[in-house]
PyMOL Python script that loads the backbone (N, CA, C, O; Angstrom):
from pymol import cmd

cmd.read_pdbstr("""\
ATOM      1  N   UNK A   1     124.567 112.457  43.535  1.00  0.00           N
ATOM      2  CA  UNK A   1     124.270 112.895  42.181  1.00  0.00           C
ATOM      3  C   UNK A   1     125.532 112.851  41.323  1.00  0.00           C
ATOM      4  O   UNK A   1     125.593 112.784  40.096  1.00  0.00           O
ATOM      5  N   UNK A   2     126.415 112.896  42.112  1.00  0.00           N
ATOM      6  CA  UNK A   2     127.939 113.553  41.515  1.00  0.00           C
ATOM      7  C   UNK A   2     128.036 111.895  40.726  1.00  0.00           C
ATOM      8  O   UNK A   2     128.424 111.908  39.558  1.00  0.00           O
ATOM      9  N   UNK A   3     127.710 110.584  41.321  1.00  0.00           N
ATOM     10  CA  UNK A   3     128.179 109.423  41.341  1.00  0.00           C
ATOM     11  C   UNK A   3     127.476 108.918  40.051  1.00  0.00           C
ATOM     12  O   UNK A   3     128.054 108.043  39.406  1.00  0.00           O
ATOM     13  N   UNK A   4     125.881 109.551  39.473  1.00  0.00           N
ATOM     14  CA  UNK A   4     125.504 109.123  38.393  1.00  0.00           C
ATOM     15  C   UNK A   4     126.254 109.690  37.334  1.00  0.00           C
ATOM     16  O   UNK A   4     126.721 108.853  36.561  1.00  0.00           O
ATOM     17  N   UNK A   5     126.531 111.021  37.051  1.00  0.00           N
ATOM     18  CA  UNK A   5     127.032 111.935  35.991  1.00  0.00           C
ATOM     19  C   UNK A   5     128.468 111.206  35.549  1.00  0.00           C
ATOM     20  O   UNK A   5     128.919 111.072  34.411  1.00  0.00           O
ATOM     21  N   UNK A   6     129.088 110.740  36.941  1.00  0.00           N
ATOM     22  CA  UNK A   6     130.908 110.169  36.154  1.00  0.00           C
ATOM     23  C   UNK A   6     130.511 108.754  35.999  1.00  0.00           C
ATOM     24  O   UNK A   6     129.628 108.054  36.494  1.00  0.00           O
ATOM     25  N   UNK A   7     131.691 108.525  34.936  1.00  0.00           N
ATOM     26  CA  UNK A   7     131.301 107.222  34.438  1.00  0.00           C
ATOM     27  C   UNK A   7     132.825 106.527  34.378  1.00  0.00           C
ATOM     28  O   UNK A   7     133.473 106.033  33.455  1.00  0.00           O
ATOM     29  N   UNK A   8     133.072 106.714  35.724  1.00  0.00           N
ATOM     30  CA  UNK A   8     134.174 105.916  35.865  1.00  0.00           C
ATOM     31  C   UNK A   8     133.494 104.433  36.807  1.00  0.00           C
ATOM     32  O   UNK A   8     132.395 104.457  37.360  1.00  0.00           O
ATOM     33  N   UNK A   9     134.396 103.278  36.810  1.00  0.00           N
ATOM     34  CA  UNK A   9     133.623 102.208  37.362  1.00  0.00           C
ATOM     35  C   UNK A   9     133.660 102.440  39.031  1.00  0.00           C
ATOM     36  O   UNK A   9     132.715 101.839  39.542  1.00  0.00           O
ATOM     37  N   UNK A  10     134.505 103.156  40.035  1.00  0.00           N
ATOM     38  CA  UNK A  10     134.155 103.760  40.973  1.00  0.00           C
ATOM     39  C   UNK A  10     132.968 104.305  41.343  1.00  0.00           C
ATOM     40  O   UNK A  10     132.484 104.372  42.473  1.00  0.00           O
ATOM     41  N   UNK A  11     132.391 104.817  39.963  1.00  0.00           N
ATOM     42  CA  UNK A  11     131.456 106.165  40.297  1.00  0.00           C
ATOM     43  C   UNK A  11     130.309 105.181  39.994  1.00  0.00           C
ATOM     44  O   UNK A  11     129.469 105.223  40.893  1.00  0.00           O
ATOM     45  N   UNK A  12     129.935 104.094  38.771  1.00  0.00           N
ATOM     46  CA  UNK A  12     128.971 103.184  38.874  1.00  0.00           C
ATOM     47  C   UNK A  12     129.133 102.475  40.295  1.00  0.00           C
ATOM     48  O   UNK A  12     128.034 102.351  40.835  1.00  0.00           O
ATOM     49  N   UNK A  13     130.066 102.034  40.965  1.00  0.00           N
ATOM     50  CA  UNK A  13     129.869 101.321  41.639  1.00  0.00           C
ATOM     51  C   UNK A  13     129.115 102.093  42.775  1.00  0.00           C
ATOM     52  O   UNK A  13     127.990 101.678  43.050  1.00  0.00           O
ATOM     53  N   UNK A  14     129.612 103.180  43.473  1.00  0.00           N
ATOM     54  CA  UNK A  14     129.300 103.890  44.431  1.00  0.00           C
ATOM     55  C   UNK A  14     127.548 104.505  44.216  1.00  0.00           C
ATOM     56  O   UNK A  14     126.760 104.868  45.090  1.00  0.00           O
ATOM     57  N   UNK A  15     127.393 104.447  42.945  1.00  0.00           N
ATOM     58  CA  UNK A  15     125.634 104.826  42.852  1.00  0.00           C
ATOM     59  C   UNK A  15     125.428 103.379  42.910  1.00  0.00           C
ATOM     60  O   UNK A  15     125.005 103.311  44.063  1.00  0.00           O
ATOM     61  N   UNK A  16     125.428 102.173  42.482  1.00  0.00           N
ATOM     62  CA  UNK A  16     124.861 101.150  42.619  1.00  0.00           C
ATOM     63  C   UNK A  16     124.466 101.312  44.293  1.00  0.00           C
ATOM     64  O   UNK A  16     123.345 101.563  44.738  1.00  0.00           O
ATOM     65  N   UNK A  17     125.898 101.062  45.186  1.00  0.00           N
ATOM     66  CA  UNK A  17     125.674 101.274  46.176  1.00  0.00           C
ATOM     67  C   UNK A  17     124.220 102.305  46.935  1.00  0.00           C
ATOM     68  O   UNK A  17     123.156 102.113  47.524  1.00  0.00           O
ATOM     69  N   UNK A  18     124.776 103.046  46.603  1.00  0.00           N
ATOM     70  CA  UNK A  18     123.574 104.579  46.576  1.00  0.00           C
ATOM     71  C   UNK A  18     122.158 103.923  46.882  1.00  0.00           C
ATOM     72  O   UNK A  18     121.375 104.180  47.797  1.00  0.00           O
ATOM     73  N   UNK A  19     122.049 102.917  45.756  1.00  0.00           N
ATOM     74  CA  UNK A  19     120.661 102.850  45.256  1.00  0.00           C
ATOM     75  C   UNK A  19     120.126 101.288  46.133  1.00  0.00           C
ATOM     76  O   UNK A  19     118.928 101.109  46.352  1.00  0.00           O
ATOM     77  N   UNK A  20     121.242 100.201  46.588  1.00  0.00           N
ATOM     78  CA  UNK A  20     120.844  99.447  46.924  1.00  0.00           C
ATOM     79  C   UNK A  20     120.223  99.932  48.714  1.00  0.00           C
ATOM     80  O   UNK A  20     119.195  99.477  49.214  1.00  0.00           O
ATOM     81  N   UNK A  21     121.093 100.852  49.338  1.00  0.00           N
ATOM     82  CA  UNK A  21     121.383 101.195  50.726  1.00  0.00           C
ATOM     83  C   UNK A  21     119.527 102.535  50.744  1.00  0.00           C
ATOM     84  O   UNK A  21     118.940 102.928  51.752  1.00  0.00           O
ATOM     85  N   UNK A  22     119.198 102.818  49.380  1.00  0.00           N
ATOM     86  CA  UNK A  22     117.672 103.513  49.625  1.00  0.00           C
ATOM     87  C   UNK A  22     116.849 102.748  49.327  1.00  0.00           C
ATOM     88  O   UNK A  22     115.904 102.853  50.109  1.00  0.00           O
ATOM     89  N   UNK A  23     116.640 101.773  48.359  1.00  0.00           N
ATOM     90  CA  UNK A  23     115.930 100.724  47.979  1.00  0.00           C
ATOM     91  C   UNK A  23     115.597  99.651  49.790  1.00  0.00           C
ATOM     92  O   UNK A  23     114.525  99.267  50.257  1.00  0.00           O
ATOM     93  N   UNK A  24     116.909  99.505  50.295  1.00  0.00           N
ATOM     94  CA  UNK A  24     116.735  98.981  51.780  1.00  0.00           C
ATOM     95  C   UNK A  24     115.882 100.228  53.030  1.00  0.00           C
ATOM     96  O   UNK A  24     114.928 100.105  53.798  1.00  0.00           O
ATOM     97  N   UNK A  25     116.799 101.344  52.708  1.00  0.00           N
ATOM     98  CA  UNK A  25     116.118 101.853  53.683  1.00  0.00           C
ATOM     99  C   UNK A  25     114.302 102.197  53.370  1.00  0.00           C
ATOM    100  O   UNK A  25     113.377 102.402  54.156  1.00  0.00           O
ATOM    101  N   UNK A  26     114.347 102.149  52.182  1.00  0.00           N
ATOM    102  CA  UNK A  26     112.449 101.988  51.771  1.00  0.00           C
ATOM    103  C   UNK A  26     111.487 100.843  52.081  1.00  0.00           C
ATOM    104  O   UNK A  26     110.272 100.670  52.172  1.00  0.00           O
ATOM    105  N   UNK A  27     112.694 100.097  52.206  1.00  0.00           N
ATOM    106  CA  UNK A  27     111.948  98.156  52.664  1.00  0.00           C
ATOM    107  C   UNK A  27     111.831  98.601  53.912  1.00  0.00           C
ATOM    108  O   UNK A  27     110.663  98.643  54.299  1.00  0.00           O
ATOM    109  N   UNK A  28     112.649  98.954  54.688  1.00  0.00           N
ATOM    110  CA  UNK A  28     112.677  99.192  56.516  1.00  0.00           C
ATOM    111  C   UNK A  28     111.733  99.660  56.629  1.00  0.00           C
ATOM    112  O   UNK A  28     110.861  99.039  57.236  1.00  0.00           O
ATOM    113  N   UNK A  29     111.430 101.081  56.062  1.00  0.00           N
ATOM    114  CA  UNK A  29     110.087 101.436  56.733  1.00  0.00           C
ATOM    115  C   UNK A  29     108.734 101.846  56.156  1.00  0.00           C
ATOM    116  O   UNK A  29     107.815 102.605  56.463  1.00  0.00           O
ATOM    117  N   UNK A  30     109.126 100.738  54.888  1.00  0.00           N
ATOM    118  CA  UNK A  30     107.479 100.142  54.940  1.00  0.00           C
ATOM    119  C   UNK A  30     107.168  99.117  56.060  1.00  0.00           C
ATOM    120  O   UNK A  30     106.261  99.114  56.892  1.00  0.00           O
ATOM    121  N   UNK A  31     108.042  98.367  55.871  1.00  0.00           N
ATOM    122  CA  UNK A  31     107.694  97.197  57.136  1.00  0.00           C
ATOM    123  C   UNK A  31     107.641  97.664  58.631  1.00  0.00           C
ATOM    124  O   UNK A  31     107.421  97.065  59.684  1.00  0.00           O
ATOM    125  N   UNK A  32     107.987  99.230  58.256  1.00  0.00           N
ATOM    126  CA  UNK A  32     107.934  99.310  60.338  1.00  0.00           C
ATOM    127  C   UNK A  32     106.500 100.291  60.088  1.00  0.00           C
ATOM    128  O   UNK A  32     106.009 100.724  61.131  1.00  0.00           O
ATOM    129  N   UNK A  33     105.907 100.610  58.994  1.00  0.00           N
ATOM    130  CA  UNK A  33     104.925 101.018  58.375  1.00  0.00           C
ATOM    131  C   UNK A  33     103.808 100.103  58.615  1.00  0.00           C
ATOM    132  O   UNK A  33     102.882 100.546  59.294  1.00  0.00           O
ATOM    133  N   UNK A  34     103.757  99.272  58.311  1.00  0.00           N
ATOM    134  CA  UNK A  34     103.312  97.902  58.236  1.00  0.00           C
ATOM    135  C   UNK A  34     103.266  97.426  59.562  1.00  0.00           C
ATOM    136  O   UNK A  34     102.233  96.810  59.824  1.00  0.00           O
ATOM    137  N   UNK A  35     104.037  97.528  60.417  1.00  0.00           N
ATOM    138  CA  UNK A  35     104.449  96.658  62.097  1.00  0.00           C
ATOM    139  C   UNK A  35     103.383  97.823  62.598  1.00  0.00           C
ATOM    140  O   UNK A  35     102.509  97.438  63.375  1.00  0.00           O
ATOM    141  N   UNK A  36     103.389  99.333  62.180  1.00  0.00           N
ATOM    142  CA  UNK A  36     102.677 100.037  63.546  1.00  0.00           C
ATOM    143  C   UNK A  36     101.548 100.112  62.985  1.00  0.00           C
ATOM    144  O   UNK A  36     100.903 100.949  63.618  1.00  0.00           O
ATOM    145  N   UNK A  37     100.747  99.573  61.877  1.00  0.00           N
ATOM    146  CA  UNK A  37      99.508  99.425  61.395  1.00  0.00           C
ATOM    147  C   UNK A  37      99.272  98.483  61.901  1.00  0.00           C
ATOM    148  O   UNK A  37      98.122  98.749  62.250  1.00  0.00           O
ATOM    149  N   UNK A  38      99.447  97.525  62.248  1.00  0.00           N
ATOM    150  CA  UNK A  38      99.024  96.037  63.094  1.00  0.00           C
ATOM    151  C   UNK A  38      98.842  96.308  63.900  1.00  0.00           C
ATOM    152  O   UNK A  38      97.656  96.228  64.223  1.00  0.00           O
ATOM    153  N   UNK A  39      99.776  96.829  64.870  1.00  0.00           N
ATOM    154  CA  UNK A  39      99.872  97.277  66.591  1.00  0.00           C
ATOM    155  C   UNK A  39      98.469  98.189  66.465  1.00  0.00           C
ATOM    156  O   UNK A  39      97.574  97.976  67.284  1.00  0.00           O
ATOM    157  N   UNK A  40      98.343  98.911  65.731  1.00  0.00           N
ATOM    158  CA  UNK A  40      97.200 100.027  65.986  1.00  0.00           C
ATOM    159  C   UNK A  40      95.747  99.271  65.846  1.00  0.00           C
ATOM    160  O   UNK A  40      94.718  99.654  66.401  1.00  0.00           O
ATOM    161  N   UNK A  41      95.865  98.146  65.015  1.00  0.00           N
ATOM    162  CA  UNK A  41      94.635  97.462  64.670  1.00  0.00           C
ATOM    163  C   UNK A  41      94.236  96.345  65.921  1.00  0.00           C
ATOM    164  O   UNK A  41      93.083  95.999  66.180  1.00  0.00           O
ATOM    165  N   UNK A  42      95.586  95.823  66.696  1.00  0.00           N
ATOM    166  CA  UNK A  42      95.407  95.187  67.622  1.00  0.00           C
ATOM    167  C   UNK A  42      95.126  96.202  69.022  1.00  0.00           C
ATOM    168  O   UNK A  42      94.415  95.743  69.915  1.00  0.00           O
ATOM    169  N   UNK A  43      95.567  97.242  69.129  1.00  0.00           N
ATOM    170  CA  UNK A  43      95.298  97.955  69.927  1.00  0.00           C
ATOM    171  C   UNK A  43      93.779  98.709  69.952  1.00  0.00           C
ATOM    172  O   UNK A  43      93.386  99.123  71.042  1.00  0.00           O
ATOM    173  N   UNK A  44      93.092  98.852  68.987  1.00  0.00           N
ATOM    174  CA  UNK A  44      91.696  99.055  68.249  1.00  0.00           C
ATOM    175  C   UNK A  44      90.712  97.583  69.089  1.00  0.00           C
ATOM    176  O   UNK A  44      89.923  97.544  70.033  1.00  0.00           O
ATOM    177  N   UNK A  45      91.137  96.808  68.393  1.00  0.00           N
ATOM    178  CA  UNK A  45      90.514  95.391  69.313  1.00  0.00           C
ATOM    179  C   UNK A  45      90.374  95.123  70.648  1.00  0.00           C
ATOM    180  O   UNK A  45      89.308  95.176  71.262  1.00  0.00           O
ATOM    181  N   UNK A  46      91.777  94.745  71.240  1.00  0.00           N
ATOM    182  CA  UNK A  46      91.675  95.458  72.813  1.00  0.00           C
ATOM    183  C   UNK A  46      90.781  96.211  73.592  1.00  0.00           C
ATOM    184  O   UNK A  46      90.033  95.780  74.470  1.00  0.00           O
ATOM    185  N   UNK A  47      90.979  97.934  73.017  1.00  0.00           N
ATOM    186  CA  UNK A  47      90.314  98.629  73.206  1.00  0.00           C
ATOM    187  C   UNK A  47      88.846  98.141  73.322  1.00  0.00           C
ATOM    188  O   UNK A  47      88.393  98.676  74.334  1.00  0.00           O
ATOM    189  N   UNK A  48      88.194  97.605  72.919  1.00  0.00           N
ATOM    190  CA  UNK A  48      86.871  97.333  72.105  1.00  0.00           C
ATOM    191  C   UNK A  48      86.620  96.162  73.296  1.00  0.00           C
ATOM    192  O   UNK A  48      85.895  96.315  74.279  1.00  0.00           O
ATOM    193  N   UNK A  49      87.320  95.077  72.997  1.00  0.00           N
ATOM    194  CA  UNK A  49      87.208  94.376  74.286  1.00  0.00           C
ATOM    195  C   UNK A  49      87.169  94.741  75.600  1.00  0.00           C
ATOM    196  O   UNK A  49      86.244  94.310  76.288  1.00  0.00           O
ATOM    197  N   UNK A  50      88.241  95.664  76.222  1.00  0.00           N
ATOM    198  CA  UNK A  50      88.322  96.219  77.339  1.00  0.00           C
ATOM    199  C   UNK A  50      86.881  96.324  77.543  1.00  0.00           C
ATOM    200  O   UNK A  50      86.299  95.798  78.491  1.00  0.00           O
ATOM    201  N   UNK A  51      86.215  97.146  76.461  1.00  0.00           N
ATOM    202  CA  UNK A  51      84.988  98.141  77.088  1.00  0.00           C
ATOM    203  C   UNK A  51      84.076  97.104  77.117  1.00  0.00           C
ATOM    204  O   UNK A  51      83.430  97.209  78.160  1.00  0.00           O
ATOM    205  N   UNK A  52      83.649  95.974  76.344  1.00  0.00           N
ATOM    206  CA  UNK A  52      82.736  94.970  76.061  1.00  0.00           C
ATOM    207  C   UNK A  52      82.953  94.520  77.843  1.00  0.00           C
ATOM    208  O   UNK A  52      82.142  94.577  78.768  1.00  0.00           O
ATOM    209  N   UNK A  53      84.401  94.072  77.815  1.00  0.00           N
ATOM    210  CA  UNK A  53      84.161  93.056  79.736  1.00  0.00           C
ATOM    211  C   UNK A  53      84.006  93.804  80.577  1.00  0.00           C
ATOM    212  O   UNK A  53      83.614  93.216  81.584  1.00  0.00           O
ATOM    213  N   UNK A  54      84.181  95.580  80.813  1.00  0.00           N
ATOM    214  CA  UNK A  54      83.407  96.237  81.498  1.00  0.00           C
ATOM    215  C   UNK A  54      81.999  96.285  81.683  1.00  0.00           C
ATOM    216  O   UNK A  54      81.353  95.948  82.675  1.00  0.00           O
ATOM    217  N   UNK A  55      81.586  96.778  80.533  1.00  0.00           N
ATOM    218  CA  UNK A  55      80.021  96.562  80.298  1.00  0.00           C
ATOM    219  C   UNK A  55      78.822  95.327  80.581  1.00  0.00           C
ATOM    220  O   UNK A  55      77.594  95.381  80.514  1.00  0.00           O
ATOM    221  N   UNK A  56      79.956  93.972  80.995  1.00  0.00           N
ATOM    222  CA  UNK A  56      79.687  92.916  80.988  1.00  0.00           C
ATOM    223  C   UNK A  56      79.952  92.992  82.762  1.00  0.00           C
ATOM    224  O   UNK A  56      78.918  93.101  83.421  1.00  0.00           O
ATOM    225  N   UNK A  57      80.810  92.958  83.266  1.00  0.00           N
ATOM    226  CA  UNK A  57      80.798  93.325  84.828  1.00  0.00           C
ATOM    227  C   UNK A  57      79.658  94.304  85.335  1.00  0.00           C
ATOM    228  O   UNK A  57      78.950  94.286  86.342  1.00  0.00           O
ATOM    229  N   UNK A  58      79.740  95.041  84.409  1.00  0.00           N
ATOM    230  CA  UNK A  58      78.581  96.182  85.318  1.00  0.00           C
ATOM    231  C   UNK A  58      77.130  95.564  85.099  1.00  0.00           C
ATOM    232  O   UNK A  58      76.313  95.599  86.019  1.00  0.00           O
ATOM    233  N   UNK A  59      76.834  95.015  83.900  1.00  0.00           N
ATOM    234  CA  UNK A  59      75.574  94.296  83.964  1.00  0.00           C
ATOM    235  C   UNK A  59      75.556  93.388  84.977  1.00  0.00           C
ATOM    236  O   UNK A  59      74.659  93.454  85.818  1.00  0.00           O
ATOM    237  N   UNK A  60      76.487  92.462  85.044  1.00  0.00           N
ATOM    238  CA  UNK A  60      77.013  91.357  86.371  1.00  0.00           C
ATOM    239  C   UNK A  60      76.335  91.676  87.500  1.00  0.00           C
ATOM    240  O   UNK A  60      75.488  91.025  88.111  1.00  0.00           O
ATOM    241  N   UNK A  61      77.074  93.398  87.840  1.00  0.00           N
ATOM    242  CA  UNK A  61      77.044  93.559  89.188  1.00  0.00           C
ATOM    243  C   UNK A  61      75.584  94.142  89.552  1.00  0.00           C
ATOM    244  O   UNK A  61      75.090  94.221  90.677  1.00  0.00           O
ATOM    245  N   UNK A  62      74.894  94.613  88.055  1.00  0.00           N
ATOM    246  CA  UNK A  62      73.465  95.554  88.481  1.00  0.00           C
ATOM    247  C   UNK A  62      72.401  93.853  88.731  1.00  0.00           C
ATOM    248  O   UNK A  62      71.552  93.564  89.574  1.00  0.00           O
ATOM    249  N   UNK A  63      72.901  93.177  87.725  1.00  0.00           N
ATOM    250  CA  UNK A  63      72.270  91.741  88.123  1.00  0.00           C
ATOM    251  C   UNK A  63      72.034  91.198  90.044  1.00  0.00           C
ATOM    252  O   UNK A  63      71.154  90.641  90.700  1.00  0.00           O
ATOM    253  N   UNK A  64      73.096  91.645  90.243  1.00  0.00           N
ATOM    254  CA  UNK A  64      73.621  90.662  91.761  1.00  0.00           C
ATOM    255  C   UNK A  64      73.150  92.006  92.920  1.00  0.00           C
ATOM    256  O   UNK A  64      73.291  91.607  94.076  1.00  0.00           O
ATOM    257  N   UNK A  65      72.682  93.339  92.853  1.00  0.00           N
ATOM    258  CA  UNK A  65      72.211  94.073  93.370  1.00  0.00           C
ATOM    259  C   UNK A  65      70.725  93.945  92.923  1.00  0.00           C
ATOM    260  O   UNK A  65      70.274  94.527  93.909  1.00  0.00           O
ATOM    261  N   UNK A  66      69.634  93.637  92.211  1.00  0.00           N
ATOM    262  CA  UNK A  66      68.672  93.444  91.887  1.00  0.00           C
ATOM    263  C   UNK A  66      68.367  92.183  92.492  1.00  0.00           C
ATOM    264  O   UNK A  66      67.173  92.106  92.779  1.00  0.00           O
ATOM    265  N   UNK A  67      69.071  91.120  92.799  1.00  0.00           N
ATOM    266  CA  UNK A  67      68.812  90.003  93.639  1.00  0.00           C
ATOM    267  C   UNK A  67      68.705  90.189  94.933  1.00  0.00           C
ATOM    268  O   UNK A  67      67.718  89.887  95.603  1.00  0.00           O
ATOM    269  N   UNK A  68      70.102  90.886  95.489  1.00  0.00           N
ATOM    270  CA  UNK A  68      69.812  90.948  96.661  1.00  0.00           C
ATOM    271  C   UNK A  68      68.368  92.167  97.048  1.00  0.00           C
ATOM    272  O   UNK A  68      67.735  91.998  98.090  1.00  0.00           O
ATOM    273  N   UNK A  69      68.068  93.128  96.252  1.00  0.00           N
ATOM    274  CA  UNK A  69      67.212  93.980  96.939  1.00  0.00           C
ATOM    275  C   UNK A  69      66.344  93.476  97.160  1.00  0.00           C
ATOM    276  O   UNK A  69      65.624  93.972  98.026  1.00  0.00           O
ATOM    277  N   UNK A  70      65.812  91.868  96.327  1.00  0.00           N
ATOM    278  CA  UNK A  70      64.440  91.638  96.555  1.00  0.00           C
ATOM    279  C   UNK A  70      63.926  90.880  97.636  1.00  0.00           C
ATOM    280  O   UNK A  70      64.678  90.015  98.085  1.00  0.00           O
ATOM    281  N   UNK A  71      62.740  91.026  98.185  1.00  0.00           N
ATOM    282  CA  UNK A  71      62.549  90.692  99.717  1.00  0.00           C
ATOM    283  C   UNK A  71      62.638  89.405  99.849  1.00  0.00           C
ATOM    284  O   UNK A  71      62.818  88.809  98.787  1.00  0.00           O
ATOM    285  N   UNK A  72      62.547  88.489 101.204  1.00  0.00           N
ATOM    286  CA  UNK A  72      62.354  87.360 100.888  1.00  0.00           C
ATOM    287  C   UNK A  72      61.353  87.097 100.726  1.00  0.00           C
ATOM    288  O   UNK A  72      60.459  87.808 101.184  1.00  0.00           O
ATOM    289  N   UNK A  73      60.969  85.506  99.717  1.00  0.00           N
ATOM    290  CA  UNK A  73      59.050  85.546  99.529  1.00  0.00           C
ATOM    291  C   UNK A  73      58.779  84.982 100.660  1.00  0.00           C
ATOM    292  O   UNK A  73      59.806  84.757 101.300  1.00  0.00           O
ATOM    293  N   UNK A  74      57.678  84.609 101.253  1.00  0.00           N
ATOM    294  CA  UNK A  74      56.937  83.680 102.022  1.00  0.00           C
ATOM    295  C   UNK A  74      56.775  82.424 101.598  1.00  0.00           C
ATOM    296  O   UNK A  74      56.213  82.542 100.510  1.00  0.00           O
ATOM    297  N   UNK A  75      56.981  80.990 101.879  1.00  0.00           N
ATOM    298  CA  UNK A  75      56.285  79.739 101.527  1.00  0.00           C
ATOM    299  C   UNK A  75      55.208  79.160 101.609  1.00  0.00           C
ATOM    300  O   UNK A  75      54.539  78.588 102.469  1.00  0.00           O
ATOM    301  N   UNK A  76      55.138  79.478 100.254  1.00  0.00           N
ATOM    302  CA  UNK A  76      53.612  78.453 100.184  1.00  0.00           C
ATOM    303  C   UNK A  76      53.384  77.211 100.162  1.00  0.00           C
ATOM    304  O   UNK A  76      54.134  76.475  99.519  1.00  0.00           O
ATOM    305  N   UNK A  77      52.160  76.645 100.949  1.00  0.00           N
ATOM    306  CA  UNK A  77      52.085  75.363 100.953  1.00  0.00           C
ATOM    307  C   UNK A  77      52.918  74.438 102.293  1.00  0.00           C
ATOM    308  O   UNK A  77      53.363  74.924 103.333  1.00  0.00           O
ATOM    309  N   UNK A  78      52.942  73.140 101.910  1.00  0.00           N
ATOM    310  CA  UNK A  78      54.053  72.448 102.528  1.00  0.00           C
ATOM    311  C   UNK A  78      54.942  72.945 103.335  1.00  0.00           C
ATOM    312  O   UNK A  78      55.922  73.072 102.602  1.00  0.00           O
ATOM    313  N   UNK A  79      55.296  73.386 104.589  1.00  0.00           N
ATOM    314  CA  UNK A  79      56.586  73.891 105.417  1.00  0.00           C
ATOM    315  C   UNK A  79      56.714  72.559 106.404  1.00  0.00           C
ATOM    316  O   UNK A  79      55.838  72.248 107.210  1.00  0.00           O
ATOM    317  N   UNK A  80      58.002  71.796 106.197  1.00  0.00           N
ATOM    318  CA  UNK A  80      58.476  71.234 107.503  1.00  0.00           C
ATOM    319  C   UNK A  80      58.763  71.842 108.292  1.00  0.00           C
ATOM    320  O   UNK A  80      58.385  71.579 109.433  1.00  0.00           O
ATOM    321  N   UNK A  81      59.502  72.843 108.040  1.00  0.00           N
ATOM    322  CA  UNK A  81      60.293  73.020 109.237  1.00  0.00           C
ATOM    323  C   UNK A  81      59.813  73.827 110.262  1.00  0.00           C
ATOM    324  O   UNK A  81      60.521  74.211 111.193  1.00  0.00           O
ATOM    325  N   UNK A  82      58.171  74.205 110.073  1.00  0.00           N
ATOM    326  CA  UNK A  82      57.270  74.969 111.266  1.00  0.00           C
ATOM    327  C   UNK A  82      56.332  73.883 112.434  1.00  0.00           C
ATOM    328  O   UNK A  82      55.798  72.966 111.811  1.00  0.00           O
ATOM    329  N   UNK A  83      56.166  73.855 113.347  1.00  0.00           N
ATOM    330  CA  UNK A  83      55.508  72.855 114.085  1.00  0.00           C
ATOM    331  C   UNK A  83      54.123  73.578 114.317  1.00  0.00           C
ATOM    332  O   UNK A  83      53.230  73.013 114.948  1.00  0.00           O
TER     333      UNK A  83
END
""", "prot")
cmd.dss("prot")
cmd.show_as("cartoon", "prot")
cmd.util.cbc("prot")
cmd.orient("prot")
């Protein structure tokens, strides 16, 4: 504050400074603002997927237990391989 009030060219220079070094640190973390809004949106997706190829295995597997429970049929018709 002290650096706006004097108006010596020290004291402009040192608020210029001031102002370029918060102006940066405001760019930094919008953009790391910005970086963990992505991560969260890709991590949202993931998520979502994860559960979709679960849900997709377990149908899989109730599929491949419904096959095997069922009996074998009998053949109708035509059998070679009985004499």
């Amino acid at each position: 504050m002290l650096s706006s009030v004097l108006k010596s060219e020290t004291a402009v220079a040192v608020n210029i400074q001031i102002m370029r070094v918060f102006h940066s640190v405001t760019r930094f973390l919008l953009n790391k603002a910005e970086i963990r809004l992505a991560i969260e949106q890709l991590k949202k997706r993931l998520s979502k997927t994860d559960k979709n190829l679960e849900m997709v295995f377990l149908y899989l597997d109730e599929l491949n237990d419904k096959q095997e429970a069922q009996p074998k049929r009998t053949r109708i018709g035509f059998k070679p391989d009985e004499n």
